[in-house]
Backbone bond lengths (Angstrom), bond angles and torsions (degrees), N, CA, C in turn:
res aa  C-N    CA-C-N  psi(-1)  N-CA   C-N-CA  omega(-1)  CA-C   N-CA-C  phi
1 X - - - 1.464 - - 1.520 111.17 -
2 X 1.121 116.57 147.56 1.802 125.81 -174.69 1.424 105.64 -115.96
3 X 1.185 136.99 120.03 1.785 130.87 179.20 1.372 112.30 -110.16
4 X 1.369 117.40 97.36 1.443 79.82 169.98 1.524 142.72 -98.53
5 X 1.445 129.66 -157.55 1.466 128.12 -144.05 1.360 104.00 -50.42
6 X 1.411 112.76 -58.10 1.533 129.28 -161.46 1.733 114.94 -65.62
7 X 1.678 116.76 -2.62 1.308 112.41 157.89 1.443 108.24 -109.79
8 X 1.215 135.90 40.85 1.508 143.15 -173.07 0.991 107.49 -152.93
9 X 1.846 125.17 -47.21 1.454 111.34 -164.25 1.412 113.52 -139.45
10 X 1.277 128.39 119.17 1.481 120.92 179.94 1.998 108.69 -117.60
11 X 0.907 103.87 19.61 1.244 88.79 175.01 1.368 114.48 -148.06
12 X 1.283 148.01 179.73 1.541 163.84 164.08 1.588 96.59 -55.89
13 X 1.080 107.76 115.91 1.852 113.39 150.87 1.468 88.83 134.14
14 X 1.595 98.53 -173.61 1.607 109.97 -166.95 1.491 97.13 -79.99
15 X 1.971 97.24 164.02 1.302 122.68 -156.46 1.762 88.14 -101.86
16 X 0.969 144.21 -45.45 1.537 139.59 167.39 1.530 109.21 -139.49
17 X 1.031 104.50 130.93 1.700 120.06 -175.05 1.723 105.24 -133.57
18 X 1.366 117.01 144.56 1.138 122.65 161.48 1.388 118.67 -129.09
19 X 1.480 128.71 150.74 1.612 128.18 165.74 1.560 111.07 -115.80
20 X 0.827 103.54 90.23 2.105 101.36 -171.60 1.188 133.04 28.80
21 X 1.710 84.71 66.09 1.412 136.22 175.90 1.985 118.61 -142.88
22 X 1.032 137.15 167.20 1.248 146.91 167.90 1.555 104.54 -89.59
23 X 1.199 100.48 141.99 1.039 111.47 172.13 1.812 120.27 -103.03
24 X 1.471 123.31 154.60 1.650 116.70 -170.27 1.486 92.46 -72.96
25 X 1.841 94.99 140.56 1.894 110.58 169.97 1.247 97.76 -68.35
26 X 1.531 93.11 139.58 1.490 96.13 163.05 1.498 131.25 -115.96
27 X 1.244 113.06 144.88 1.765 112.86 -152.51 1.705 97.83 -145.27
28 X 1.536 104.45 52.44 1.642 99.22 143.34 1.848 75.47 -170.13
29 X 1.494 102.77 -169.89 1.363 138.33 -149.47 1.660 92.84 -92.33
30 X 0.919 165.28 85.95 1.372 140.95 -178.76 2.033 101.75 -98.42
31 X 1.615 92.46 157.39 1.970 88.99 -176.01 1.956 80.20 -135.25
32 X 1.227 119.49 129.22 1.229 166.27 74.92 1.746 100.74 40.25
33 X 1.373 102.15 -76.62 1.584 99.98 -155.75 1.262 122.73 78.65
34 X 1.602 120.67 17.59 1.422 115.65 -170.19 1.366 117.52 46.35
35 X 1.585 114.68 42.99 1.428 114.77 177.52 1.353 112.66 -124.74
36 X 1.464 142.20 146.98 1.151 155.07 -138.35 1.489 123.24 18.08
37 X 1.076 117.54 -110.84 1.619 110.35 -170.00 1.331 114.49 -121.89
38 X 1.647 127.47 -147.73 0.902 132.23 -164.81 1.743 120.85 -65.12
39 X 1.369 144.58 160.92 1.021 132.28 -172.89 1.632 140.31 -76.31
40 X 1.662 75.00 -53.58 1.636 95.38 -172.82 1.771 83.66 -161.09
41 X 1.311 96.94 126.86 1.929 124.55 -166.85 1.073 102.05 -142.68
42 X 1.725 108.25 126.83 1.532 111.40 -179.79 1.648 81.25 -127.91
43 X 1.230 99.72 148.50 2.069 113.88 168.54 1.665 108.16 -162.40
44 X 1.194 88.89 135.42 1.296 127.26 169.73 1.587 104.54 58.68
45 X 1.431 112.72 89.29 1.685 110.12 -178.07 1.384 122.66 94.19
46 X 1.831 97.78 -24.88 1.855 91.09 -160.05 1.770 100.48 -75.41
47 X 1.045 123.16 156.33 1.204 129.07 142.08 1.643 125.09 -94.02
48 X 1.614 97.77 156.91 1.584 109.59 159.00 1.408 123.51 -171.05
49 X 1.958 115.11 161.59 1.350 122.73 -150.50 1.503 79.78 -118.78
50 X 1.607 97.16 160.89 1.472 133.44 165.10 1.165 99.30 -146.14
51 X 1.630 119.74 111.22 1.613 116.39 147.59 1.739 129.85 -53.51
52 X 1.292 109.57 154.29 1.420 109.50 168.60 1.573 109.85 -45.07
53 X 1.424 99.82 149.14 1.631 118.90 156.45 1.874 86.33 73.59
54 X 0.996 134.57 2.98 1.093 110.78 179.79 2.086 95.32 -138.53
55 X 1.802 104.78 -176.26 1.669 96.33 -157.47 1.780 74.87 154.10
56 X 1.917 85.72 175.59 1.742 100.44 -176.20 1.950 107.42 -129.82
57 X 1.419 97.16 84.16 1.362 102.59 -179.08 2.240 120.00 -50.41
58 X 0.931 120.56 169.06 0.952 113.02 160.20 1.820 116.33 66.48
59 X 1.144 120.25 21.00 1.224 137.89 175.97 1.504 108.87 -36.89
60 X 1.746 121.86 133.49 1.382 119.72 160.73 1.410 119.51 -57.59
61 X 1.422 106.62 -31.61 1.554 97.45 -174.95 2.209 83.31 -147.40
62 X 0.957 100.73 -138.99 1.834 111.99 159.94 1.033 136.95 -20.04
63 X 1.171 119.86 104.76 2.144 108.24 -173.67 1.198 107.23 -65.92
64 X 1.281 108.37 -85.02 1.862 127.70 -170.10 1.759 78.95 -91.79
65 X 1.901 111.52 134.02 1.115 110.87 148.07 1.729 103.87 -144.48
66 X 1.345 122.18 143.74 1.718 132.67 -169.06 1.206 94.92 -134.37
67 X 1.723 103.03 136.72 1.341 115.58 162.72 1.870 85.99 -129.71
68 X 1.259 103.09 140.97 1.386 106.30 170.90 1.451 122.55 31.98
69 X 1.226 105.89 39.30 1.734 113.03 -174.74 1.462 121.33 -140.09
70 X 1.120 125.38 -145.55 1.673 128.03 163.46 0.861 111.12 -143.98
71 X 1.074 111.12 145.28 1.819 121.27 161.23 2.031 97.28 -131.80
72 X 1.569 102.04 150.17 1.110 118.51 170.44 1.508 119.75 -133.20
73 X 1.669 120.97 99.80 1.336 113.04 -170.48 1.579 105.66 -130.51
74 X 0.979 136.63 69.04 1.657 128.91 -166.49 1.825 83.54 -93.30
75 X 1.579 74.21 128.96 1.908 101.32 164.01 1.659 101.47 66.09
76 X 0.852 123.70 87.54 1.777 127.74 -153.12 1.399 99.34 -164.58
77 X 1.304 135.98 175.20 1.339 148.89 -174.39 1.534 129.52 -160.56
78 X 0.883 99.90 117.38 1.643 137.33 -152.55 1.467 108.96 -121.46
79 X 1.841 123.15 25.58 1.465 105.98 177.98 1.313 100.57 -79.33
80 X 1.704 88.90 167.11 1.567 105.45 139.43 2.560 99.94 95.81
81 X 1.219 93.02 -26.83 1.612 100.88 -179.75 1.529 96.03 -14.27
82 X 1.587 104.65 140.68 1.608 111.74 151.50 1.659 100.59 -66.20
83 X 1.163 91.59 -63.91 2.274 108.08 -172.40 1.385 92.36 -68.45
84 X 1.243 112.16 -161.24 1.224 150.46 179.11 1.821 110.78 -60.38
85 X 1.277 144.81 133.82 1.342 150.21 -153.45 2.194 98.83 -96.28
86 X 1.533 78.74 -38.44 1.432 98.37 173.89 1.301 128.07 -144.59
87 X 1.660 122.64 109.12 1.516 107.14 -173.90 1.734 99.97 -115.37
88 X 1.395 109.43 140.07 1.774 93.47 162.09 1.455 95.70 -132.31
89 X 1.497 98.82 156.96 1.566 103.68 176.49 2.206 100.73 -142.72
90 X 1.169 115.73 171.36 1.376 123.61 146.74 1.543 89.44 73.67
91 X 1.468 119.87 41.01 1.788 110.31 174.93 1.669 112.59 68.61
92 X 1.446 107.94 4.07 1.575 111.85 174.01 1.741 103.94 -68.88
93 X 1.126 122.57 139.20 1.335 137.71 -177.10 1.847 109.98 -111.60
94 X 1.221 118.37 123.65 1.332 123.75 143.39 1.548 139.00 -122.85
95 X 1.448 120.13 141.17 1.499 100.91 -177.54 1.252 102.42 -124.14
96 X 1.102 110.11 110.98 1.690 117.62 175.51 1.404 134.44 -116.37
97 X 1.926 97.24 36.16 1.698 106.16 -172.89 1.696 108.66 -28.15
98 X 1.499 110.39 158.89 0.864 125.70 144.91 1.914 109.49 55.87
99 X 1.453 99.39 27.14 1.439 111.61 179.70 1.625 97.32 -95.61
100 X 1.611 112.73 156.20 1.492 124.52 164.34 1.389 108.63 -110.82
101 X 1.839 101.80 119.63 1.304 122.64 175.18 1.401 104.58 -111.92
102 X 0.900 135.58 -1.01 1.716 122.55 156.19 1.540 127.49 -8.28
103 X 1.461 112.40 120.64 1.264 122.10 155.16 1.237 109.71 66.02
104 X 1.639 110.85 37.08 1.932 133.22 173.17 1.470 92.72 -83.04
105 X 1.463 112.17 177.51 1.739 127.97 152.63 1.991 88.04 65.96
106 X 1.107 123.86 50.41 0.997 117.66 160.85 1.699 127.87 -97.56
107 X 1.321 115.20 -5.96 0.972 132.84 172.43 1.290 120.08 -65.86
108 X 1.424 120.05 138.81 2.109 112.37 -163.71 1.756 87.57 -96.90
109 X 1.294 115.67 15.79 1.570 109.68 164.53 1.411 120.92 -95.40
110 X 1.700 124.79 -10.23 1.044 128.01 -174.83 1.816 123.01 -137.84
111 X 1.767 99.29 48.01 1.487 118.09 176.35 1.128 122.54 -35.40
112 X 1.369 113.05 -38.70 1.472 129.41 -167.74 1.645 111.94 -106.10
113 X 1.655 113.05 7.95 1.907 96.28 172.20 1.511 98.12 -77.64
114 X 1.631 73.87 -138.85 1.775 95.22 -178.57 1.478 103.98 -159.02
115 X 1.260 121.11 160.20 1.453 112.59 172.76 1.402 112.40 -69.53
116 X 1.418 122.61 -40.14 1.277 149.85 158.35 1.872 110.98 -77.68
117 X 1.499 121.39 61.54 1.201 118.58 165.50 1.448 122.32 -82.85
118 X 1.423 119.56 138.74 1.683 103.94 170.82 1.980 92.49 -161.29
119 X 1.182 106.65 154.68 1.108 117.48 -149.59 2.041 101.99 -147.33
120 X 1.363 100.16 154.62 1.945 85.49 164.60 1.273 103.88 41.91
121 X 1.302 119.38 60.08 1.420 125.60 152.00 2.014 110.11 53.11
122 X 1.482 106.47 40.21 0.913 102.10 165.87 1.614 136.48 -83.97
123 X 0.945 105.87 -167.82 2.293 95.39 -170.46 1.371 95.97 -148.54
124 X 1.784 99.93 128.00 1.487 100.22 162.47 1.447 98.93 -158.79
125 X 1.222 105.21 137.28 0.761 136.33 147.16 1.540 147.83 -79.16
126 X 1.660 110.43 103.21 1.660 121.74 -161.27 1.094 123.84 -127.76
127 X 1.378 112.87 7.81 1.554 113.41 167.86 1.566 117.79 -24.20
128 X 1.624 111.08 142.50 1.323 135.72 179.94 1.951 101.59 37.98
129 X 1.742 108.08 27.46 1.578 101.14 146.76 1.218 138.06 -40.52
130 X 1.268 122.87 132.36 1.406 117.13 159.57 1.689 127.59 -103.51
131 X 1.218 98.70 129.84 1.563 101.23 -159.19 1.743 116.61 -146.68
132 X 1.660 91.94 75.09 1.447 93.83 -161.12 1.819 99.63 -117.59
133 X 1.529 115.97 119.44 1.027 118.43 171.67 2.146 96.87 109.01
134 X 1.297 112.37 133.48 1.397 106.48 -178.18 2.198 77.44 -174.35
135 X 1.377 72.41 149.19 1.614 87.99 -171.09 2.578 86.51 -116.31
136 X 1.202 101.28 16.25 1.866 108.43 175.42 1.567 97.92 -133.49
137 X 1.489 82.21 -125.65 1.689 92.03 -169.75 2.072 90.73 -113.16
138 X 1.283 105.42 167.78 1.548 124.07 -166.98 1.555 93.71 -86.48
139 X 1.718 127.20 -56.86 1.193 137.64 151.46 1.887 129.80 -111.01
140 X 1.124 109.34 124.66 1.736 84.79 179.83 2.017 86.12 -149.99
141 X 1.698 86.22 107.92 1.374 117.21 179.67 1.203 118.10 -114.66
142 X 1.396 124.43 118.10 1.343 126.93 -166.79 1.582 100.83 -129.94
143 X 1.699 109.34 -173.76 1.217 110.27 178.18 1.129 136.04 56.98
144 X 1.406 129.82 35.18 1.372 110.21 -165.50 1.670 116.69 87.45
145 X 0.764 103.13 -42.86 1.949 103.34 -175.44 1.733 114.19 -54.55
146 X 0.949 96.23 150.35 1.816 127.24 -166.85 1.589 97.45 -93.20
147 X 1.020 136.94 147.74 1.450 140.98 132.24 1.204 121.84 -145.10
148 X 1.594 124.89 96.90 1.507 115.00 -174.50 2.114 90.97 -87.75
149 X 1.885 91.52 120.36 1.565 99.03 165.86 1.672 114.17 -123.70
150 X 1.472 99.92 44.35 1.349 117.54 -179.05 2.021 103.89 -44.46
151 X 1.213 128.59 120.09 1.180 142.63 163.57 1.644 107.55 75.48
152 X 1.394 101.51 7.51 1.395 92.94 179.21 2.228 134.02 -62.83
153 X 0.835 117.82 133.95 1.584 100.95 -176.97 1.347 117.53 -90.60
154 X 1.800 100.13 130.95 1.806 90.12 159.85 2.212 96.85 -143.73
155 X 1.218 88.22 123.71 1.362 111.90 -171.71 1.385 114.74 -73.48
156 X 1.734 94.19 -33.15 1.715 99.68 -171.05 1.766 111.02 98.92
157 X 1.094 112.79 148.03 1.439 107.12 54.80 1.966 84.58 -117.37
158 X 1.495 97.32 150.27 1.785 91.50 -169.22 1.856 85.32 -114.91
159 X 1.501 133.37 166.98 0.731 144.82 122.39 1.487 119.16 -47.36
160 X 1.085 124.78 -71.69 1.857 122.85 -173.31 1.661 83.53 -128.48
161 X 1.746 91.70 156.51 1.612 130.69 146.28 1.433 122.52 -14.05
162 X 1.227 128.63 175.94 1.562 140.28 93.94 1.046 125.46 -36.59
163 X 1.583 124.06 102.93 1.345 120.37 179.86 1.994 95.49 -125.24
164 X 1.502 88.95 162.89 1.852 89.39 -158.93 1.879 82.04 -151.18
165 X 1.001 115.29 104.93 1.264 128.32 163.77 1.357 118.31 -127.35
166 X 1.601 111.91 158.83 1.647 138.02 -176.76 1.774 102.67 54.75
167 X 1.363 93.96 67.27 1.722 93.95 171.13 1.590 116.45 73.04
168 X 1.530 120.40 -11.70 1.444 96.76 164.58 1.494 145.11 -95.07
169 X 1.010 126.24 -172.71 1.749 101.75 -146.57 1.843 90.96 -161.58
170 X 1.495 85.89 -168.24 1.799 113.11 169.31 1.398 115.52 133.41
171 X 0.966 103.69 -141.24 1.626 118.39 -166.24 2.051 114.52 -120.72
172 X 0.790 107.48 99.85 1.857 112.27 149.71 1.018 142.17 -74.92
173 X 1.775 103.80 -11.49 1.426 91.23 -159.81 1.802 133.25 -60.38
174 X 1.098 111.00 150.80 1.662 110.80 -176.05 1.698 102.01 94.76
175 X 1.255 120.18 -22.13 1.549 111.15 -139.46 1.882 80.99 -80.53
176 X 1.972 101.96 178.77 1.161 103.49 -151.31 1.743 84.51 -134.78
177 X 1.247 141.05 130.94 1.146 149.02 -156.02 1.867 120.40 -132.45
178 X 0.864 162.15 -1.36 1.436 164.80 138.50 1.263 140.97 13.80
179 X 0.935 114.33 128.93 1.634 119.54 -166.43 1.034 137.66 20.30
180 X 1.187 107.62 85.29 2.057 138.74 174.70 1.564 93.22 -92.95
181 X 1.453 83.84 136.59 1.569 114.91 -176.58 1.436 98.84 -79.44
182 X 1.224 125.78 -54.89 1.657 140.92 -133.22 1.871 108.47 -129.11
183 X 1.269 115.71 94.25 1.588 75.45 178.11 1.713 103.77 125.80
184 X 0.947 81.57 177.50 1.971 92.01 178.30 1.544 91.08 -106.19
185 X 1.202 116.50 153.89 1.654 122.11 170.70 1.365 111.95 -77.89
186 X 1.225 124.48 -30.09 1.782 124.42 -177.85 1.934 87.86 -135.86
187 X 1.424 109.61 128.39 1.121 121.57 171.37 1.570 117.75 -133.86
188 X 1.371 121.53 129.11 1.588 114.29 -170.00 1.367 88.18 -134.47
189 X 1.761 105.55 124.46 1.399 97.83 -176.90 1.648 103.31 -128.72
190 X 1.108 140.96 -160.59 1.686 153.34 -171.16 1.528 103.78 -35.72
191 X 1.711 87.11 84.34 1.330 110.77 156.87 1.466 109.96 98.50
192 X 1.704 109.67 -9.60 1.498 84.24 -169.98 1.978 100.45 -98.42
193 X 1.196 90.11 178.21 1.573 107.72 -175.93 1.721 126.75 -128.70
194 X 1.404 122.70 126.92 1.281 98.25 -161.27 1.832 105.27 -144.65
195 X 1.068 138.49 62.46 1.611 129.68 143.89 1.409 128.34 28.97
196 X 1.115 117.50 79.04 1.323 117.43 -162.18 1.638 119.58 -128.34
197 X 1.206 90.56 16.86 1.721 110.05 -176.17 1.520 120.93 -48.57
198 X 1.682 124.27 132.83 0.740 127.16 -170.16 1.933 128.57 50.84
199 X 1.327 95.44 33.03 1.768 109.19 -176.23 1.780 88.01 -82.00
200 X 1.262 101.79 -178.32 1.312 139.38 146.15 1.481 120.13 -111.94
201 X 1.561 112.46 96.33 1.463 100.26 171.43 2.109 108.86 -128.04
202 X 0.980 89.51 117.28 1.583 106.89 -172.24 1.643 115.19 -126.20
203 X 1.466 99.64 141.61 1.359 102.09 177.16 1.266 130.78 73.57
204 X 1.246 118.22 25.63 1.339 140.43 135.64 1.512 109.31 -1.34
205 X 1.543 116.98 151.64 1.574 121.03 -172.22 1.735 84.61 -107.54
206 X 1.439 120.27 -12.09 1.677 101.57 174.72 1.546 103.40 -152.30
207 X 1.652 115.86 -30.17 0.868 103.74 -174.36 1.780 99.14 -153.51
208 X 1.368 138.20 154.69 1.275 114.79 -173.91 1.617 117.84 -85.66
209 X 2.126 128.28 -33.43 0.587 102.99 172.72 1.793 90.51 -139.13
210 X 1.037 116.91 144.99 1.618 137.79 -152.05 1.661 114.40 -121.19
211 X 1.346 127.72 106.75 1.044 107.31 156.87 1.453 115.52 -121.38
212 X 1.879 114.63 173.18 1.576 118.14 -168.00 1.603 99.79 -144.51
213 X 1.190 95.00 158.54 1.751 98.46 167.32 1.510 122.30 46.40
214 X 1.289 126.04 20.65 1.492 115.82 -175.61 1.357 110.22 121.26
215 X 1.393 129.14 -25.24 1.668 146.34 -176.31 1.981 108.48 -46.72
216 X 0.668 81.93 136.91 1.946 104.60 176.12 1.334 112.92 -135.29
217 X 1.735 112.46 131.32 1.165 137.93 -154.48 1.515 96.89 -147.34
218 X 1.596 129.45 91.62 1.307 152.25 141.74 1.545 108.92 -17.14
219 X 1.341 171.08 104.96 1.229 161.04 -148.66 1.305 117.26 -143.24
220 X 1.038 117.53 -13.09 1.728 131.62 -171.40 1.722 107.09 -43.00
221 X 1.672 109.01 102.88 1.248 107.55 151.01 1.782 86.19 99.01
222 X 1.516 123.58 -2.90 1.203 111.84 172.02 1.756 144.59 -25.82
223 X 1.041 169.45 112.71 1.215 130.18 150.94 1.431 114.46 -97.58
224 X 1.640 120.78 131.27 0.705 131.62 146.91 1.580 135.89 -124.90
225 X 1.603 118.68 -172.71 1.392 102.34 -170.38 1.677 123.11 -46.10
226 X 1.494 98.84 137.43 1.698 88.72 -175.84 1.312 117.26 100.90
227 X 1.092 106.80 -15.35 2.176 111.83 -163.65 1.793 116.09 -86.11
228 X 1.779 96.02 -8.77 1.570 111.19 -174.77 1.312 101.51 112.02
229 X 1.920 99.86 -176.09 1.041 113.86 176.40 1.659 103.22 -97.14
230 X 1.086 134.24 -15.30 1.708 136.53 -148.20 1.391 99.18 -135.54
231 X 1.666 95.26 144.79 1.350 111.81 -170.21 1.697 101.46 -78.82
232 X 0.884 144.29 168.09 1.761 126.37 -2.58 1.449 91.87 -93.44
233 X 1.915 98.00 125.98 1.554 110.26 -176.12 1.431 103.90 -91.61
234 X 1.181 115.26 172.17 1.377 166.08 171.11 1.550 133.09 -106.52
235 X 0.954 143.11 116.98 1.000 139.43 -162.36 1.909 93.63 -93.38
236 X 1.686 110.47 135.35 1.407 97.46 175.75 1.409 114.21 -108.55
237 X 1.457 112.07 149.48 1.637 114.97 -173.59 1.071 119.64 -33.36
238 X 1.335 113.65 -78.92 1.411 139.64 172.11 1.555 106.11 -30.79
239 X 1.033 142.70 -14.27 1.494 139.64 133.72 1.270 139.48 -55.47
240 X 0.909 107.64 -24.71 1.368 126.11 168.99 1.950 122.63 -115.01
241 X 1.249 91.82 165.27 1.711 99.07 -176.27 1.292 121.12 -104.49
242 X 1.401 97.74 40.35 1.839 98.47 -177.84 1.520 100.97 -131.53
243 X 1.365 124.89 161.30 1.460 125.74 -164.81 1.815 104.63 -90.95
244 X 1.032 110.44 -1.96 1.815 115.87 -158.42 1.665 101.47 175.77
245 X 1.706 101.51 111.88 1.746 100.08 143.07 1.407 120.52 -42.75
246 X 1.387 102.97 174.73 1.573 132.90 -173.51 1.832 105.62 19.80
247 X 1.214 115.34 33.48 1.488 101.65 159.14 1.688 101.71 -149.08
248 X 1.683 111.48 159.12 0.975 104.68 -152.28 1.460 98.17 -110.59
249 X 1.446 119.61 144.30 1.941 133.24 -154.76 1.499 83.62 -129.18
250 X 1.238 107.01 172.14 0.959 151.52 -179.48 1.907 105.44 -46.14
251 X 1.395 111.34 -38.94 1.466 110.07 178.63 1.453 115.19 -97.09
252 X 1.391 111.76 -45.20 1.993 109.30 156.93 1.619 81.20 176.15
253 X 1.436 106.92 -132.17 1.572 125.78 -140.40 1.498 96.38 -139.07
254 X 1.289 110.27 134.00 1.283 118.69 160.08 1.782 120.44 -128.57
255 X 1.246 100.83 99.15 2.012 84.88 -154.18 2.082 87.44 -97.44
256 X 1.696 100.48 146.73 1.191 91.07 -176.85 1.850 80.42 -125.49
């Protein structure tokens, strides 16, 4: 079943919120209209479900957002967000393999999220995401926060990268990365670290994969711009901003 806004929502503010409480599963498609606020908010303890094939497209601001809570949405749908498709913060956890966040962060109020935001040691989990089109960044994980987006896709067209700053990290491997406007397409900066073996990341807005301040970038089996047409790739220098693999310069480490 598909509902839309005007039998669910008539006013300004979020569409389901919890405070350490559960929130109701949801089991059809609902669209938003990009009207009022956040979607579905779990904080402090609460949990909540999304069945497959279903999710809350068209968000006023945030689809899935967790502070210290759960959310559980594998294979769910999350287009269209003004904010972020998914934010977690405060050790809040979500796993939403194989969910479509497409064409979130369209709002000229939120340059700097991500469709994939998480912050304060948050956790998400996004394997085989889809994440094509972002008017921010594709991921931008800071603080401590986790995001394994092992094989996930984002085609673009993205404004910015994956960017992973102040120690947060995880896993890419397989995932598939493409045309960033702004930016390096994979960026690991002060302190964080990130696994990215055997990706596809191409088409970088300056450079394809970037590190700063201390950042480590896993590369094994990369392709990026420059690396050929035929597998088994290579990641090529000139893509990156470091003078030499596997040793560490002045900006961090890129070991392939």
């Amino acid at each position: 079943p598909y509902l839309e806004s005007s039998q669910v929502y008539e006013r300004t503010g979020m569409l389901f919120a919890s405070y350490r409480g559960n929130l109701p599963t949801i089991e059809c498609v609902i669209d938003m209209e990009n009207r009022g606020g956040t979607a579905f908010y779990v904080v402090y303890g609460g949990e909540g479900y999304v069945l497959t094939d279903c999710g809350i497209v068209n968000a006023g601001y945030h689809g899935m957002a967790c502070r210290s809570g759960r959310i559980h949405a594998h294979d769910t749908q999350w287009q269209g967000a003004k904010g972020s498709p998914a934010r977690i913060a405060f050790l809040g956890l979500i796993d939403f393999q194989s969910a479509d966040l497409s064409n979130g962060c369209q709002s000229a109020e939120v340059p700097t999220q991500g469709l994939i935001d998480c912050s304060r040691f948050g956790l998400a989990y996004a394997r085989y995401c889809v994440a094509n089109g972002t008017g921010a960044a594709i991921i931008n994980a800071r603080r401590g926060s986790k995001v394994n987006f092992e094989e996930l896709v984002a085609n673009g067209p993205n404004a910015y990268g994956a960017l992973f700053t102040q120690s947060a990290g995880d896993s890419g491997y397989g995932c598939t990365i493409r045309a960033v406007a702004n930016g390096a397409a994979l960026s690991a900066a002060t302190g964080a670290k990130v696994n990215v073996s055997y990706a596809d990341i191409r088409g970088g807005g300056a450079l394809d994969l970037e590190v700063l301040n201390g950042g480590t970038i896993v590369a094994n089996g990369v392709r990026t711009t420059g690396s050929g047409s035929s597998a088994p790739y290579t990641p090529a220098l000139s893509a990156t901003n470091v003078a030499a693999f596997n040793v560490t310069d002045a900006n961090g480490t890129i070991f392939t």
